[in-house]
Every structure is written in structure tokens, then in C-alpha cells.
N, C-alpha and C positions, 0 to 999 in steps of 0.2 A: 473706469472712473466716470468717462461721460456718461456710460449708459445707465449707471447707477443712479449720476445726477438725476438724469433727464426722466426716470421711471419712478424716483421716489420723494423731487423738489424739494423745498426747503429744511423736510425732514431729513433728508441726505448731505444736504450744506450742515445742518445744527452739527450731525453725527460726526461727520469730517472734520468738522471745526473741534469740535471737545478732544477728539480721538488727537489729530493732532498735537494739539493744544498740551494732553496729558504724557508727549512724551511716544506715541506711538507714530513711527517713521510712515507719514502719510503725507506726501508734498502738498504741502496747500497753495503753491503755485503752482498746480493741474485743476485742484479743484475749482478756484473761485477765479482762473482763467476761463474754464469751462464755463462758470456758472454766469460770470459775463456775456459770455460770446451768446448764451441762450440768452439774453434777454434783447436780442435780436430776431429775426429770421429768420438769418442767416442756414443755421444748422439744423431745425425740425420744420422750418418753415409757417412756424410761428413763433411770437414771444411766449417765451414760460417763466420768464422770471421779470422782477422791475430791479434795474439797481440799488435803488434805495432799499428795496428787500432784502438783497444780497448783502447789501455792509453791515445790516441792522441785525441779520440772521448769524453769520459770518461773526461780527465782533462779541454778540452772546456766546455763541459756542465756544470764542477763544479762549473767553475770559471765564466761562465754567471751566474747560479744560485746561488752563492755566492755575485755576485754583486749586485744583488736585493735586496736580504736580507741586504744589505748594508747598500745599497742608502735608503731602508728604516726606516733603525735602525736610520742613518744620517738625516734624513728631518722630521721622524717622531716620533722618539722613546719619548719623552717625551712627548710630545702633546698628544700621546697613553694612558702612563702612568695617565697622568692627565686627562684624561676622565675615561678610562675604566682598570686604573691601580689594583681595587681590586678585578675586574671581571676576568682579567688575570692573576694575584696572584705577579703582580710587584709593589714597591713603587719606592718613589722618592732615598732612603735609597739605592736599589738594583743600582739605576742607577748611583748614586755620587760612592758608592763601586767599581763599573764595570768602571767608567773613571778612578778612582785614581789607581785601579789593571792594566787598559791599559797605561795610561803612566807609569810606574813603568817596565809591563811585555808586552805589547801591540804584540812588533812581534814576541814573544818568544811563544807567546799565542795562535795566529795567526798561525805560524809554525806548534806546535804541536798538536793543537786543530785539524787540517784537517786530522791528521792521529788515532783521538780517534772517536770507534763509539760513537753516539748519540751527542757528544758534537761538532762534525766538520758540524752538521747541522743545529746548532745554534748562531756558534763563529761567523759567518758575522753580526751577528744586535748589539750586543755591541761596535763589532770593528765599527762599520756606528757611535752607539749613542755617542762616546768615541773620531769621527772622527778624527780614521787616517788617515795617508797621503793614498790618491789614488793609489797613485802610486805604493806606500809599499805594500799595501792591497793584490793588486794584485798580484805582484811579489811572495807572501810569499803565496798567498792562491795558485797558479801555480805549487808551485814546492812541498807544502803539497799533494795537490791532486794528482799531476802527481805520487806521493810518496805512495801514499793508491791504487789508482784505477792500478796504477802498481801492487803492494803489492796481491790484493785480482786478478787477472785477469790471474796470476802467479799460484796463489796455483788452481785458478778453473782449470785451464789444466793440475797442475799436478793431480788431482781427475779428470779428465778427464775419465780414463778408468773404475771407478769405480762409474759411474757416476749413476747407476741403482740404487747403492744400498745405494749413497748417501741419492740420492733423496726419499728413504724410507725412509732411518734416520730421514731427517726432517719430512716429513711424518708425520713417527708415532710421532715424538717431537712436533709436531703443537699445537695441544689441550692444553694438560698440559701447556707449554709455555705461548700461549693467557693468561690461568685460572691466572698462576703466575705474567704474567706483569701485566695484570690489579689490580690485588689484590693490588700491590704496589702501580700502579700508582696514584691510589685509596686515599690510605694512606697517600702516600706523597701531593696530591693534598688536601686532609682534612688538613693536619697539616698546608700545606702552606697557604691557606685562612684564619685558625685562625691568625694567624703571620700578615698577610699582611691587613687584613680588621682591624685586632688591630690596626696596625698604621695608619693607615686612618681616626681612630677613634679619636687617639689623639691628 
């Protein structure tokens, strides 16, 4: 991730950020830590990025890749569900849940949802299946993002000068971490197949 940052700059935040953004498992607290810590000199031994560049770069790409996710959750989210709802571990049950939770919580959801990991890479396709207003969507996903990729682009410069031994830390954490997520992810993807192929069933 860094080297990719650091070889192809703000074109490589845009990318990361949409990629993200639409749904594709890219931690965006690696990138726009990295993409901090360069705008130091820490790590190349010069600046390569300016802050302000990074949130400004960073909140576009979110908010493109947020929109996709959208637009698809909106035009296709159920038609999904009813073909290949128990092969992706959604029922029809998740999706009436997810309207009645957004009109109820919709831009409160939306708000805070962009500033949670894991869950700000997924809040675009129920707000699309839920359709909110467009305009909403936007507005609320702009200023979550600009609010996260600020957030983590802040704390990478301030590790900036420690940035050697950060990058060990993860390092050595890599392995173990992998072994751990998977194990869960594991788990929770067993329990949620029996749940969701049972209602299918019935």
C-alpha cells in the first residue's frame, strides 16, 4: 500500500478512496495513515503530499465510491437479494429491517456510519436500497468522509517521524491479525448462512 501510494500520489489516494468507498475491502485507515505520514519527511525524506491535498483528494474519491455503491443498492438491491439473496447471506427480512431503520435513522446513519471502520464501506447500498434523497446522501456522505480521511491523515503525520518503527509494528501484527480475522469472519459467515438459507426455506 505504501509503495503504491508513494510511486503513483494523489492518483493512487483518488483510486483507493473510490475502490474503498464502492464496497471493495481496502482499509482506508492504511492508506490515508500512509498518505499522512508522507506529507512529512519522515518516510522518503521528503514531502510528497500537502494535507489539505490529502482530505480534498481522499473526500472526492469517497464520495465517487460511495455513490456507486449507491446507485447500486437503489436500482438493484433487491432484484439481488431475490436471485442470489442466500448465496450472499441477505433476505428479503434484512432489507424491509434496513428501510424501516433508514427512514426512522436514515441521515444520522449515513453521518456517522462514514466515520466507523468497516461499516462506512458498506452504509452506501442500504442508504441506495432505502432510497434516500440524492441530494441528502451526498451532502451527509462529504462531510462524514471529509471527517474520517481528515481524522486518520492527521494522526499519519503526527507518526510521521516514527514512521520506521511504526511500520514494524504492523509488520510483526500482520500474520496473527490475518489468522484472527479470518477465523471470525469464518464464523460469522457459518452462523449467517444457517439464518438466512432457513428463511429461504420457509
Amino acid at each position: 500500500m505504501q509503495s503504491f501510494v508513494q510511486n503513483y500520489g494523489y492518483f493512487a489516494l483518488l483510486l483507493l478512496a473510490i475502490a474503498e468507498s464502492a464496497c471493495v475491502p481496502i482499509p482506508s485507515e492504511v492508506t490515508f495513515v500512509v498518505a499522512g505520514a508522507l506529507c512529512t519527511t519522515a518516510v522518503t525524506g521528503h514531502v510528497q503530499f500537502s494535507l489539505l491535498g490529502v482530505i480534498v483528494v481522499g473526500t472526492i474519491g469517497s464520495v465517487i465510491g460511495s455513490q456507486i455503491a449507491y446507485e447500486v443498492g437503489r436500482s438493484a438491491g433487491r432484484e439481488v437479494v431475490d436471485r442470489w439473496g442466500k448465496w450472499i447471506l441477505l433476505s428479503h427480512s434484512d432489507l424491509d429491517a434496513s428501510e424501516r431503520w433508514f427512514d426512522k435513522y436514515g441521515a444520522l446513519a449515513v453521518l456517522i456510519g462514514r466515520v466507523l471502520p468497516v461499516v462506512r464501506s458498506f452504509i452506501s447500498v442500504p442508504a441506495g436500497i432505502a432510497e434516500m434523497k440524492r441530494g441528502r446522501f451526498v451532502a451527509l456522505t462529504t462531510v462524514g468522509s471529509a471527517a474520517w480521511v481528515a481524522l486518520l491523515a492527521i494522526l499519519g503525520k503526527a507518526a510521521g517521524q516514527n514512521w520506521t518503527r511504526i511500520s514494524k509494528d504492523f509488520h510483526d501484527a500482520q500474520t496473527p491479525t490475518i489468522i484472527v480475522i479470518v477465523l471470525v469472519l469464518a464464523f460469522a459467515v457459518w452462523h449467517r448462512l444457517r439464518r438466512v438459507r432457513g428463511r429461504h426455506a420457509r
